[in-house]
C-alpha positions in Angstrom: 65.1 10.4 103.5 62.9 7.7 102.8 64.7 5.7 106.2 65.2 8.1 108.5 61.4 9.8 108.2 59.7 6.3 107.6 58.2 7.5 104.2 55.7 5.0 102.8 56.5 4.4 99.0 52.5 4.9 98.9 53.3 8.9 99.7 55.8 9.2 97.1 55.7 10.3 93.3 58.7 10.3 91.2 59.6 12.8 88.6 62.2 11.7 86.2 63.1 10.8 82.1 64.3 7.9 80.8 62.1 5.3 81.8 63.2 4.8 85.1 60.3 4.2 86.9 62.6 0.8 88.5 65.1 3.3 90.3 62.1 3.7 92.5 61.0 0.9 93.1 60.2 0.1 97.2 61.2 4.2 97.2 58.0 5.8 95.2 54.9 3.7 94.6 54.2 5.8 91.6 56.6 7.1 88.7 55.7 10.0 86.3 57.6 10.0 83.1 58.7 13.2 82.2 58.7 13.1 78.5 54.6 12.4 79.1 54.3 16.2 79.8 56.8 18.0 77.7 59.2 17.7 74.7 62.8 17.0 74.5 62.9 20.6 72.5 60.7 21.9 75.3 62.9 20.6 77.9 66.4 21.4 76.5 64.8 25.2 75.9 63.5 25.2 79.7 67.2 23.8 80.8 68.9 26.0 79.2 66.7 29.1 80.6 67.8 27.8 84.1 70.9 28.8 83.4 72.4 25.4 84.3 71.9 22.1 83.8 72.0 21.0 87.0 69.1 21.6 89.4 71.2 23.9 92.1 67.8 25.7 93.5 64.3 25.5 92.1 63.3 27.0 89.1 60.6 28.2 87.1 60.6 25.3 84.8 60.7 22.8 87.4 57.5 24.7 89.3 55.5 24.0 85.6 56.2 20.2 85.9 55.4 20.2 89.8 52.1 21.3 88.8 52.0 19.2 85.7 52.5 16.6 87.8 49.8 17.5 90.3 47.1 18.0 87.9 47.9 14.3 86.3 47.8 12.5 89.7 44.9 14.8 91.1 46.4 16.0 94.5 49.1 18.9 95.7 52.2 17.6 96.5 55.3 18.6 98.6 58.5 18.6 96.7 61.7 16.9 97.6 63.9 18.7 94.9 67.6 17.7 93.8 69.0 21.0 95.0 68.9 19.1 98.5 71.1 16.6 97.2 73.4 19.0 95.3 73.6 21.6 98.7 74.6 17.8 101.4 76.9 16.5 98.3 78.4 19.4 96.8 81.7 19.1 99.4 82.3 16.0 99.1 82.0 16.4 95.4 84.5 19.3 95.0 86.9 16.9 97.5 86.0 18.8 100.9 84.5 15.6 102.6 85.8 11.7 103.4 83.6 8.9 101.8 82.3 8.4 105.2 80.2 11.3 105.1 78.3 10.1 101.7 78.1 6.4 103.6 76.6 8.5 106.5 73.9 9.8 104.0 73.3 6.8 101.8 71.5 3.6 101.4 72.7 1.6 99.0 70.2 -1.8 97.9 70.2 -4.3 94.7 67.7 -2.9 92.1 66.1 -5.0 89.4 66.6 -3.6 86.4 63.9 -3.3 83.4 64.1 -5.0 80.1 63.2 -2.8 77.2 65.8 -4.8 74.9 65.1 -8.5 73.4 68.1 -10.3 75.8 68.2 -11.9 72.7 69.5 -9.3 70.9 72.4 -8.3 72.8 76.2 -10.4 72.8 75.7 -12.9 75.3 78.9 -11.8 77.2 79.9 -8.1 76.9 81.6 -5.0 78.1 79.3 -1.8 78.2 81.1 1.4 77.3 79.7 5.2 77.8 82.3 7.6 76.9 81.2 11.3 76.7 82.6 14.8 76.8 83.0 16.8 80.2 85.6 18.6 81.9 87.1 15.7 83.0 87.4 13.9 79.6 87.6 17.0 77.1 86.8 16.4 73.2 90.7 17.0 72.3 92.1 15.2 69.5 94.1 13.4 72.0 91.5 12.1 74.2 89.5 10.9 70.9 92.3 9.1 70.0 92.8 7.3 73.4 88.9 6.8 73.6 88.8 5.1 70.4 91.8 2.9 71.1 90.4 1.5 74.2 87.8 0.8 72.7 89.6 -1.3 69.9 91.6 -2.8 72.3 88.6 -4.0 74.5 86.9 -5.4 71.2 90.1 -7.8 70.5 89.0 -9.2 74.2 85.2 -9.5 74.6 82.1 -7.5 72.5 81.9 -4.5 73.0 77.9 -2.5 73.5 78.3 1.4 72.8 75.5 3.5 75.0 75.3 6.4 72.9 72.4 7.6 72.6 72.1 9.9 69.5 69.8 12.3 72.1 70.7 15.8 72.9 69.4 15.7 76.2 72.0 17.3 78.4 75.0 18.6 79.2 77.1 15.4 77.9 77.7 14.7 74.3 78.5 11.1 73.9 81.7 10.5 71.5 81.5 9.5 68.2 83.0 5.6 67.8 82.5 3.2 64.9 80.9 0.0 65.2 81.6 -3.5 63.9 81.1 -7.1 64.3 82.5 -6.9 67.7 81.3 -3.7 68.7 77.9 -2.5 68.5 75.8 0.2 69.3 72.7 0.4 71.6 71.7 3.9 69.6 68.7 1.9 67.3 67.2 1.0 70.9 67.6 4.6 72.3 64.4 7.2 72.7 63.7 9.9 74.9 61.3 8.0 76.9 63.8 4.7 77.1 67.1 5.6 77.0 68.0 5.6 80.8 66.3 2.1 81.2 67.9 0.7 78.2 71.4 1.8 79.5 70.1 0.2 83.0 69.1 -2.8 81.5 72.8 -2.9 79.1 75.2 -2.0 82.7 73.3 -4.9 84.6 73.7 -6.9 82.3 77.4 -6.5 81.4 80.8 -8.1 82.8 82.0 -4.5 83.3 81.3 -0.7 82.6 83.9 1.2 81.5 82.8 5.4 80.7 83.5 8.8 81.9 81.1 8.6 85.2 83.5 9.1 88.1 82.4 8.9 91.7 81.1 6.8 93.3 79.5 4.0 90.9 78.0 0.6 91.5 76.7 -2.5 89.5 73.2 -2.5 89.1 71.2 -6.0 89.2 
């Protein structure tokens, strides 16, 4: 969008959670964190009124923060809402559509990602791991069982960095696995208004991600 109608990042505010604000940058000159205007309680009551968890058409909760949003940054705004995305994606998503189409529609550029954790505090050569529940990796006692032994196994090789959060902030509940020396948890690091730039900041700087996202993913940094 921002490419082919020659938006200035000076005309564009983001709305998101997480501490994201570097997703955008060169994209939106100015970031509003989400978790500034309401509370996760708030928000996983609203999200759950929608009816989904996904933002498939506008809703009545995302109007309130629209106009949250305005009355922070003083001006009425035009809204570029996700169910765009979803309606242009959903084929290729459900398998209906080449990759060609979603590299028709996409920019892809190196970010920089934020750092929220001491460097210092982290292994100094690691392998990130975000496992979590969804259709495609059900909580069976199977799946546990696999889950848990890949993560073993990958300890024996390199550390190991856990992104579960401890949040309930979705749709995805992250799997329970058990730390140790080799294999510790990013959790202590994790709040609502951080948790997306910590897992940025722990993906970037890992030798490899290995989780439940599917797709289409990329390194970041």
């Amino acid at each position: 969008v921002r490419s082919a109608f020659r938006l200035s990042p000076d005309r564009v505010v983001a709305l998101s959670r997480g501490g994201v604000g570097s997703w955008y940058a060169g994209i939106a000159d100015r970031y509003v964190e989400a978790w500034d205007l309401v509370t996760p309680e708030v928000f996983a009551r609203r999200t759950l009124e929608r009816g989904s968890t996904k933002q498939l058409e506008p809703s009545a909760f995302d109007h309130d923060l629209v106009a949250a949003v305005e009355a922070r940054i003083g001006e009425r705004v035009s809204v570029l809402h996700p169910s765009l995305m979803y309606r242009l994606f959903g084929e290729f998503w459900s398998g209906h559509r080449a990759m060609g189409f979603l590299d028709a529609h996409t920019r892809y550029e190196p970010m920089s990602p934020p750092v929220v954790v001491d460097p210092q505090l982290l292994p100094r050569d690691y392998v990130a791991v975000k496992f979590y529940e969804a259709r495609s990796l059900p909580a069976t006692p199977d799946v546990r069982r696999v889950v848990t032994q890949i993560v073993e196994r990958l300890a024996e090789r390199s550390p190991v960095v856990l992104l579960d959060t401890g949040l309930v902030l979705d749709e995805h509940a992250d799997y329970a696995l058990g730390t140790s020396s080799r294999v510790v948890s990013a959790r202590p690091w994790m709040t609502p208004p951080t948790n997306l730039a910590v897992q940025t900041q722990i993906i970037a700087g890992a030798r490899a991600f290995i989780g439940t996202c599917g797709s289409v993913a990329c390194r970041v940094g």
